[in-house]
TIRO-2110 file (N, C-alpha, C; in Angstrom, 1 decimal):
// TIRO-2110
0.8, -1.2, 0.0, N, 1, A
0.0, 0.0, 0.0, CA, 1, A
0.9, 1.2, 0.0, C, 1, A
0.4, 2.3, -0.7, N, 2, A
1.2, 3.6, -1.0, CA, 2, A
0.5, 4.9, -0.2, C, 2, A
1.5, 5.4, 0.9, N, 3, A
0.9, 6.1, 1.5, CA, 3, A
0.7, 7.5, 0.9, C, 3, A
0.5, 8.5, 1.4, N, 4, A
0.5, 9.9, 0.4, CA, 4, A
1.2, 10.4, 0.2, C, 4, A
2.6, 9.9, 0.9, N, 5, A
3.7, 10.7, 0.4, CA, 5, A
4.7, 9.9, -0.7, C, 5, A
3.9, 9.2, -1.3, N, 6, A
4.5, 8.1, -2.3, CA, 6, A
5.5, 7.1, -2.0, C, 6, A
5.8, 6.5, -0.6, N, 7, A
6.4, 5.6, -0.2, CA, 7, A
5.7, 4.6, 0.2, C, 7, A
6.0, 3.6, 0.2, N, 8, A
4.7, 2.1, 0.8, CA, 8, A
5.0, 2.4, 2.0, C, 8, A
3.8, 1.8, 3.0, N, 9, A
3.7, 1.5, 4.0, CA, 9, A
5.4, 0.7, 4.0, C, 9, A
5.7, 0.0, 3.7, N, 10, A
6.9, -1.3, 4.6, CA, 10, A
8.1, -0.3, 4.2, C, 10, A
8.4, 0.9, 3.8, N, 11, A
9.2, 1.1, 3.3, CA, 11, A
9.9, 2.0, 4.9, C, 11, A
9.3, 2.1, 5.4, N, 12, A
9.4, 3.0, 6.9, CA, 12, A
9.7, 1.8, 7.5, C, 12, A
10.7, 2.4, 8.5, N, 13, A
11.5, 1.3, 9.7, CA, 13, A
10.8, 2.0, 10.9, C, 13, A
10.4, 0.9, 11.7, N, 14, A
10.4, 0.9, 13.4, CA, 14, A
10.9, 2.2, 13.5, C, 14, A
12.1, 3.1, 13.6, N, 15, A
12.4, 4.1, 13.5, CA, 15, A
11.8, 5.2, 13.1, C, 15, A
11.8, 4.9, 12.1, N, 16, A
11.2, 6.2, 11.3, CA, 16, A
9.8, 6.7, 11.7, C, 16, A
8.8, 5.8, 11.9, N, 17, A
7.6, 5.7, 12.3, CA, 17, A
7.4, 6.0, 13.4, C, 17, A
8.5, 5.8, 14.7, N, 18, A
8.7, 6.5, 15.9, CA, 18, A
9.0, 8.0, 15.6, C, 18, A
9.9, 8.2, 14.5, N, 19, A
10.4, 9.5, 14.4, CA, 19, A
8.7, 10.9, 14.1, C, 19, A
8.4, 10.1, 13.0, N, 20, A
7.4, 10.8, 12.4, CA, 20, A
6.0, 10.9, 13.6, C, 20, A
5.8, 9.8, 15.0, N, 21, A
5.0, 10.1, 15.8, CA, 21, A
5.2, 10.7, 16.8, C, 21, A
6.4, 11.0, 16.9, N, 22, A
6.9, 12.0, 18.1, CA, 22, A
7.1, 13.2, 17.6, C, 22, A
7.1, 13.6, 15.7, N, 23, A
7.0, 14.8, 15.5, CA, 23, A
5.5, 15.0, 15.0, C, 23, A
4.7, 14.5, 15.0, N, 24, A
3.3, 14.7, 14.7, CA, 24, A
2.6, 15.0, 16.7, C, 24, A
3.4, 14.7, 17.2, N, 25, A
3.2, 15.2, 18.7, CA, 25, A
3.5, 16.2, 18.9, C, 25, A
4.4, 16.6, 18.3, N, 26, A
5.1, 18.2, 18.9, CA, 26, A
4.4, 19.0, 18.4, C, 26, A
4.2, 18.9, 16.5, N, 27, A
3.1, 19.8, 16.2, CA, 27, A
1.8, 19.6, 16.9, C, 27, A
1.4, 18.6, 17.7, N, 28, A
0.5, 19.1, 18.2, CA, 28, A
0.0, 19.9, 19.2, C, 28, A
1.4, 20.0, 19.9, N, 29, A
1.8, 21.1, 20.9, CA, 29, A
1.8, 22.3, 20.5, C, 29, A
2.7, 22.3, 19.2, N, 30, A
2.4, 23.4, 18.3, CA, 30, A
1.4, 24.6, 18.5, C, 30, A
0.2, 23.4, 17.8, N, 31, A
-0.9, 24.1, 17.6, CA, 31, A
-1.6, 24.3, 18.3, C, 31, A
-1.8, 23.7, 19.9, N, 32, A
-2.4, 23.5, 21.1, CA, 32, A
-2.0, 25.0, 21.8, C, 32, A
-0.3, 25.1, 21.9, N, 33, A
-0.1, 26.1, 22.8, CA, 33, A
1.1, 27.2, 22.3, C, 33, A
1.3, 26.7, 21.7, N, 34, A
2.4, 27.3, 20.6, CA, 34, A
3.6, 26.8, 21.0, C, 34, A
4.0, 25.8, 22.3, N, 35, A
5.5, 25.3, 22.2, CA, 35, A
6.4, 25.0, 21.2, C, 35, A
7.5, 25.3, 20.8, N, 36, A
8.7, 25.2, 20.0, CA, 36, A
9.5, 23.6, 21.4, C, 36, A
9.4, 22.9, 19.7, N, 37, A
10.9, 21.7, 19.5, CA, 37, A
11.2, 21.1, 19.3, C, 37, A
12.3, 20.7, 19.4, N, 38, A
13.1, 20.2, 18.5, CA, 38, A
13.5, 18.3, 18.6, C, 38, A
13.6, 18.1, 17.9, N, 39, A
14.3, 16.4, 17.5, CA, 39, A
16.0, 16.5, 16.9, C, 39, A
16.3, 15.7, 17.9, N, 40, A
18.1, 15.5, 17.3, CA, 40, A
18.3, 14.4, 16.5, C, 40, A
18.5, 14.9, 15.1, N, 41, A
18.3, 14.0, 14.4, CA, 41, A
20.0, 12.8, 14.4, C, 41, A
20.8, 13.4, 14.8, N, 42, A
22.2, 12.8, 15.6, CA, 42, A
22.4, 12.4, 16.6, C, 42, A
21.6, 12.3, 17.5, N, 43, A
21.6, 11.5, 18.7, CA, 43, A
20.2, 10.4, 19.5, C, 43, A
20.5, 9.3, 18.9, N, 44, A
21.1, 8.1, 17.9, CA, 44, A
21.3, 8.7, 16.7, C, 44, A
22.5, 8.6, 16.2, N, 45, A
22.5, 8.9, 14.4, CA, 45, A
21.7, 7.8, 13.6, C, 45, A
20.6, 8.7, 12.6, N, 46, A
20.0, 7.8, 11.8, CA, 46, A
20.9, 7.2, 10.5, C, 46, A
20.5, 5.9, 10.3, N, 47, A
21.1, 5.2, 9.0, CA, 47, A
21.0, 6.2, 7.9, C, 47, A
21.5, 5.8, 7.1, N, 48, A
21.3, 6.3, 5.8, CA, 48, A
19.7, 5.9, 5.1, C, 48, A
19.7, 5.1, 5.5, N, 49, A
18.0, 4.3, 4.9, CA, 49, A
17.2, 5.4, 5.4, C, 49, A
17.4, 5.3, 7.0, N, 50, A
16.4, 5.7, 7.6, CA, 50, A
15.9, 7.4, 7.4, C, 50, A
17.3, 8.2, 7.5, N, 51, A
17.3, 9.4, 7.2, CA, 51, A
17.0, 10.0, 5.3, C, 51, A
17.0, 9.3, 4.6, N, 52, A
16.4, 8.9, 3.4, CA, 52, A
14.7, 8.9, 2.9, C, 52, A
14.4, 7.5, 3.9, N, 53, A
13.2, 7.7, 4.3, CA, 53, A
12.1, 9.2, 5.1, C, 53, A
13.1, 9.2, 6.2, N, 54, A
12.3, 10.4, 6.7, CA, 54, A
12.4, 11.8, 5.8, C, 54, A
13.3, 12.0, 5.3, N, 55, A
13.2, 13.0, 4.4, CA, 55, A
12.1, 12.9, 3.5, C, 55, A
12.0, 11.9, 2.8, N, 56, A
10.7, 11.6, 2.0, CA, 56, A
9.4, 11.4, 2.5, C, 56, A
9.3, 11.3, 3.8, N, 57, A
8.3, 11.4, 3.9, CA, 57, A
8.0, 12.7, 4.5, C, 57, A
8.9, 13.6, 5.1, N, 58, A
8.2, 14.7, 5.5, CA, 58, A
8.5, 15.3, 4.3, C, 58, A
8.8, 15.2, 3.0, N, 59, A
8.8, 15.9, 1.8, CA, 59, A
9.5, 17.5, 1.9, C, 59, A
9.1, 18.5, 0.7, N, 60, A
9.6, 19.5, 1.2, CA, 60, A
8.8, 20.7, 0.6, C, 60, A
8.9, 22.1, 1.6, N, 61, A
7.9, 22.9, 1.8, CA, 61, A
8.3, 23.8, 1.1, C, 61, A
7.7, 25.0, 0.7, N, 62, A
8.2, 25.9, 0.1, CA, 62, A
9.4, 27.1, 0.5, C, 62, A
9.5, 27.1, 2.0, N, 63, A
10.5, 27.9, 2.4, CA, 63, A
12.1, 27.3, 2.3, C, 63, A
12.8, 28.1, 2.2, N, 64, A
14.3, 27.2, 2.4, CA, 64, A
15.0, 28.8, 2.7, C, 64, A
16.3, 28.9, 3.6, N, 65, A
17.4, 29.5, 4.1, CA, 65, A
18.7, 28.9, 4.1, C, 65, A
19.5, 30.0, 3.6, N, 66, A
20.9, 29.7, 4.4, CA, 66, A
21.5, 30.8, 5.0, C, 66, A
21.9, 30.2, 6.3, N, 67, A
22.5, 31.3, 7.4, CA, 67, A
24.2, 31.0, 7.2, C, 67, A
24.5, 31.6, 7.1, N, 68, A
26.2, 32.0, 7.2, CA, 68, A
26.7, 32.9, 7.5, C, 68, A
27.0, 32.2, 9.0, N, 69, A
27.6, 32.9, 10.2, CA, 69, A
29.0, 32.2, 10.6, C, 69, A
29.3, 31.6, 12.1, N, 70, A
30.3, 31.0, 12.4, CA, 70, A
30.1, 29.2, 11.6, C, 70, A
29.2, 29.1, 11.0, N, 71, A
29.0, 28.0, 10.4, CA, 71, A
28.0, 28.1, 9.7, C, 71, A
28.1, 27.0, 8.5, N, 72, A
26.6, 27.1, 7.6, CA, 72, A
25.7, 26.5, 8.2, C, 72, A
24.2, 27.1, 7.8, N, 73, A
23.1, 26.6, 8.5, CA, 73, A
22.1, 26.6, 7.2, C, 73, A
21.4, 25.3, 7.3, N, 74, A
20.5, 25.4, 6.3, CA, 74, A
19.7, 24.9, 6.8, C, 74, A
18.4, 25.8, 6.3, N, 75, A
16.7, 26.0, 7.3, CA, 75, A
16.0, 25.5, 6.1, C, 75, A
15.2, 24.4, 6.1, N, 76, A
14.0, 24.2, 4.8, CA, 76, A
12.4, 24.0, 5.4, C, 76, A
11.6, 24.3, 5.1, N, 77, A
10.5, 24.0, 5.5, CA, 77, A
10.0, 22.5, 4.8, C, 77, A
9.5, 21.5, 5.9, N, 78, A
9.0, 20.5, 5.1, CA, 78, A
7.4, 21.1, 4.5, C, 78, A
7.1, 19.6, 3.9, N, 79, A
5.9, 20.0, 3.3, CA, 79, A
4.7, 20.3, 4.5, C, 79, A
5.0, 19.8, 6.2, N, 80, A
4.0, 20.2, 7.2, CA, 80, A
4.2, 21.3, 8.0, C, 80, A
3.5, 22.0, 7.4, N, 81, A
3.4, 23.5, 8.1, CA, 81, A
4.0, 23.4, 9.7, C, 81, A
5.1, 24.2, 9.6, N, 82, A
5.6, 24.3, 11.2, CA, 82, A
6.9, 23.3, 11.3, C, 82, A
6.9, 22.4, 10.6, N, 83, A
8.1, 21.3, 10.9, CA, 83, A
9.4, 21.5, 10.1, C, 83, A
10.4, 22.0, 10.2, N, 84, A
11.7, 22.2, 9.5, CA, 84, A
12.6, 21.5, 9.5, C, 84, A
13.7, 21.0, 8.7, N, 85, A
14.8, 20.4, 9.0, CA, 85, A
15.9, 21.3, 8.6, C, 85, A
16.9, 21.3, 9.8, N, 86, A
17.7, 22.5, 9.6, CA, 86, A
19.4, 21.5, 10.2, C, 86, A
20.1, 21.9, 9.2, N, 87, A
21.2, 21.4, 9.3, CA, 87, A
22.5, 22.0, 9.2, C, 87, A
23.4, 21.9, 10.5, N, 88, A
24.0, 22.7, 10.7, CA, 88, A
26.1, 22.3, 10.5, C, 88, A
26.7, 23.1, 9.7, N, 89, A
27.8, 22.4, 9.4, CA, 89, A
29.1, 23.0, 9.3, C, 89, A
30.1, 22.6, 9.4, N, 90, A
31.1, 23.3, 9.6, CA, 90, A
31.6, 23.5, 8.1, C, 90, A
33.3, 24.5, 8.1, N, 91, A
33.2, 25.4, 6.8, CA, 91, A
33.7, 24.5, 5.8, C, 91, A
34.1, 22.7, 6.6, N, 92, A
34.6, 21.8, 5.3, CA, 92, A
33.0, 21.2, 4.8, C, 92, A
31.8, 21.5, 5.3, N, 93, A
30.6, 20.8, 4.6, CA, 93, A
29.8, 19.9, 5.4, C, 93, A
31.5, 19.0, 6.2, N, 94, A
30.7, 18.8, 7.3, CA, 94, A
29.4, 18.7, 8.1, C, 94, A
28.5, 17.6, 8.2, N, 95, A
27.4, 17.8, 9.2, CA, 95, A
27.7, 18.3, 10.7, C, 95, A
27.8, 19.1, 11.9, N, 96, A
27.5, 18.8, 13.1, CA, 96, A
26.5, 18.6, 13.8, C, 96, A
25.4, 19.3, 13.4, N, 97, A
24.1, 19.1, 13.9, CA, 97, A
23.0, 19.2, 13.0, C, 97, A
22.1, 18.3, 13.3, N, 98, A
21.0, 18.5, 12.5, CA, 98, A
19.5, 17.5, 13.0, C, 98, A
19.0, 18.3, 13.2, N, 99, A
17.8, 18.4, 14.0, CA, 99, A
16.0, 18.8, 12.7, C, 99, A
14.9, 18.3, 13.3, N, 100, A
13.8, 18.8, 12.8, CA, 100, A
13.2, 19.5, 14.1, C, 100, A
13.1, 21.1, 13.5, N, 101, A
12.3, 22.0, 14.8, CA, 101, A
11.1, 22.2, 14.0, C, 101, A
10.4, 21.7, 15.4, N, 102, A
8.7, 22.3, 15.1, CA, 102, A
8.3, 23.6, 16.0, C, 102, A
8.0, 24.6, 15.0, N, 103, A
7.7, 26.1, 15.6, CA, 103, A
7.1, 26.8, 14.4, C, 103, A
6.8, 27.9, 14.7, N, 104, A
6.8, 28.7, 13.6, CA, 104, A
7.5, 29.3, 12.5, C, 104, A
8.7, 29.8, 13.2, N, 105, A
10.2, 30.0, 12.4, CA, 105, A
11.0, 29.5, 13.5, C, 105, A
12.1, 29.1, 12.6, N, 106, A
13.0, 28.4, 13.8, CA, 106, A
13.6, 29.6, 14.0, C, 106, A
14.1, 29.3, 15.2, N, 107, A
15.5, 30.7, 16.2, CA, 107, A
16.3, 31.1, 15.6, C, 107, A
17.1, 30.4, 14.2, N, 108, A
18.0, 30.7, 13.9, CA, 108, A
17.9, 32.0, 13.2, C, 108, A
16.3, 31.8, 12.3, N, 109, A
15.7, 33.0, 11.3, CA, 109, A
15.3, 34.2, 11.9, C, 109, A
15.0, 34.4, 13.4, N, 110, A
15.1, 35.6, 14.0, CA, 110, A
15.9, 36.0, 14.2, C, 110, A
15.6, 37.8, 14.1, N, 111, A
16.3, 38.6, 14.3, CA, 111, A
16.4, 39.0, 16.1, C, 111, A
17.6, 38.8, 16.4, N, 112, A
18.0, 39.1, 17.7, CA, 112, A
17.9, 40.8, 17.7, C, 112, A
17.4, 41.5, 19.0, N, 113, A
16.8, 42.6, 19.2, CA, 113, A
17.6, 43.3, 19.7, C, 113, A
19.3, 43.3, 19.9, N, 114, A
20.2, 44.0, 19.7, CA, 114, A
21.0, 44.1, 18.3, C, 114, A
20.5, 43.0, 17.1, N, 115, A
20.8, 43.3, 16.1, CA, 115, A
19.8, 44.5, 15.5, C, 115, A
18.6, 44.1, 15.6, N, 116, A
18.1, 45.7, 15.1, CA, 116, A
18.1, 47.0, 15.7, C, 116, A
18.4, 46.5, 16.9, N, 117, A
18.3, 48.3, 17.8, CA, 117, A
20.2, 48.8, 16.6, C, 117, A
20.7, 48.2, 16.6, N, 118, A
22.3, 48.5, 15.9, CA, 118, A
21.8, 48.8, 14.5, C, 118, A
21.3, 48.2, 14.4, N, 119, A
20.7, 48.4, 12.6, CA, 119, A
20.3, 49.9, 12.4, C, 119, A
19.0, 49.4, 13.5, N, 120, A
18.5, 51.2, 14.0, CA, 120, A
19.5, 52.3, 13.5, C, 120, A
20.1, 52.2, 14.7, N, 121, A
20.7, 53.1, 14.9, CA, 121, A
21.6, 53.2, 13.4, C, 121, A
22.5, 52.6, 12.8, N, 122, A
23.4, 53.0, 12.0, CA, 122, A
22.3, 53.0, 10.6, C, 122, A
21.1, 52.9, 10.7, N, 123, A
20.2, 53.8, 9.5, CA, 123, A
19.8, 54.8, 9.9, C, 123, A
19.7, 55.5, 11.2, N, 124, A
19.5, 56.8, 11.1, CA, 124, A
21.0, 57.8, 11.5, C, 124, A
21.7, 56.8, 11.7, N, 125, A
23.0, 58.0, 11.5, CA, 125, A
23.3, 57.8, 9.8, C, 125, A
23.2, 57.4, 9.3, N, 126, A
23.2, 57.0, 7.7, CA, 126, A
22.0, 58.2, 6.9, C, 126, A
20.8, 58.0, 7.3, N, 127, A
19.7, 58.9, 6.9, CA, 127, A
20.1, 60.1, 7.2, C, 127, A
21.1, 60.7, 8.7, N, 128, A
21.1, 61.6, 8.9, CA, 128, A
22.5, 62.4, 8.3, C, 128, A
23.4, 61.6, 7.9, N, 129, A
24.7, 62.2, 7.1, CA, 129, A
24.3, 62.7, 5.8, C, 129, A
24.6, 63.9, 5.4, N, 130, A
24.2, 64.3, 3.9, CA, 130, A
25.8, 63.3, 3.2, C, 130, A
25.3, 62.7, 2.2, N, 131, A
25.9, 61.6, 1.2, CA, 131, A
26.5, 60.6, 1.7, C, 131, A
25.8, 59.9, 2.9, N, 132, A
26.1, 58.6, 3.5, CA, 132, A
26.5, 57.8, 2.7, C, 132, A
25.1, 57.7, 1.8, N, 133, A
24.8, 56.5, 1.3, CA, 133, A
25.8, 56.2, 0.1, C, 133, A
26.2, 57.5, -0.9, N, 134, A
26.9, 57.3, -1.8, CA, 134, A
28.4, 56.5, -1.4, C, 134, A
28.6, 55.3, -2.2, N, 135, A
29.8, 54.9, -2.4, CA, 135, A
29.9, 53.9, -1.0, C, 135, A
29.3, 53.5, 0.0, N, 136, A
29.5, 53.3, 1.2, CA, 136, A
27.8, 52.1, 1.0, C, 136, A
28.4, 51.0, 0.5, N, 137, A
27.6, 49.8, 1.0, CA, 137, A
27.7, 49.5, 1.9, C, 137, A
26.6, 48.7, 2.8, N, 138, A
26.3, 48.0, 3.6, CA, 138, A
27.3, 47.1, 4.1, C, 138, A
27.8, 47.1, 5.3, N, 139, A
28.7, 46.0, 5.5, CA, 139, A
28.1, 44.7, 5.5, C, 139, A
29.2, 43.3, 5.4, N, 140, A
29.1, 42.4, 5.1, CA, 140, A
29.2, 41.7, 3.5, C, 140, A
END
């Protein structure tokens, strides 16, 4: 039998089926109270099968990010509203973490509220210099 996400029923391990009902839990926390969290998808490390599988079955959503900071981060939304897998790696490619967060937007895609008060500020000393703007991009 072919479930909706075009994988058979037997094609899911004992695992994965646990994976997928403890994240069909959290969204329901989700939506109940608004709790954010997360599953370590590295601690047990999944097989290759298995993490294969669960990708396919939680498919993929229309959002996707990449954060590059002190490491790469890459945020995709699956196809279930609220559930992300975000994988986190050092600068050879490397996996070190990677986890599925159920929230609204994961932590990583906010803006921390001393990054904007800074932002703030250096757009209105910018707005307020006559010819800031010329010749003087944005850092980064």
């Amino acid at each position: 039998m072919t479930e909706g996400n075009g994988l058979h029923a037997g094609a899911l391990t004992p695992r994965v089926r646990a994976l997928l009902a403890e994240i069909a839990q959290l969204v329901d926390g989700l939506a109940r109270n608004g709790g954010d969290a997360r599953v370590d998808l590295r601690s047990p490390p999944l097989s290759d099968g298995d993490r294969a599988a669960l990708e396919a079955a939680l498919g993929r959503g229309a959002v996707s990010a990449r954060v590059d900071a002190a490491r790469t981060t890459d945020v995709r939304e699956t196809h279930f509203p609220g559930v992300w897998w975000v994988t986190h790696r050092e600068e050879h490619a490397a996996v070190v973490a990677e986890f599925i967060e159920v929230c609204v937007v994961p932590e990583i895609l906010a803006t921390p509220a001393e990054d904007i008060a800074r932002g703030l500020a250096e757009l209105r000393a910018r707005t307020a210099a006559d010819g800031a703007w010329a010749g003087r991009p944005p850092p980064g």
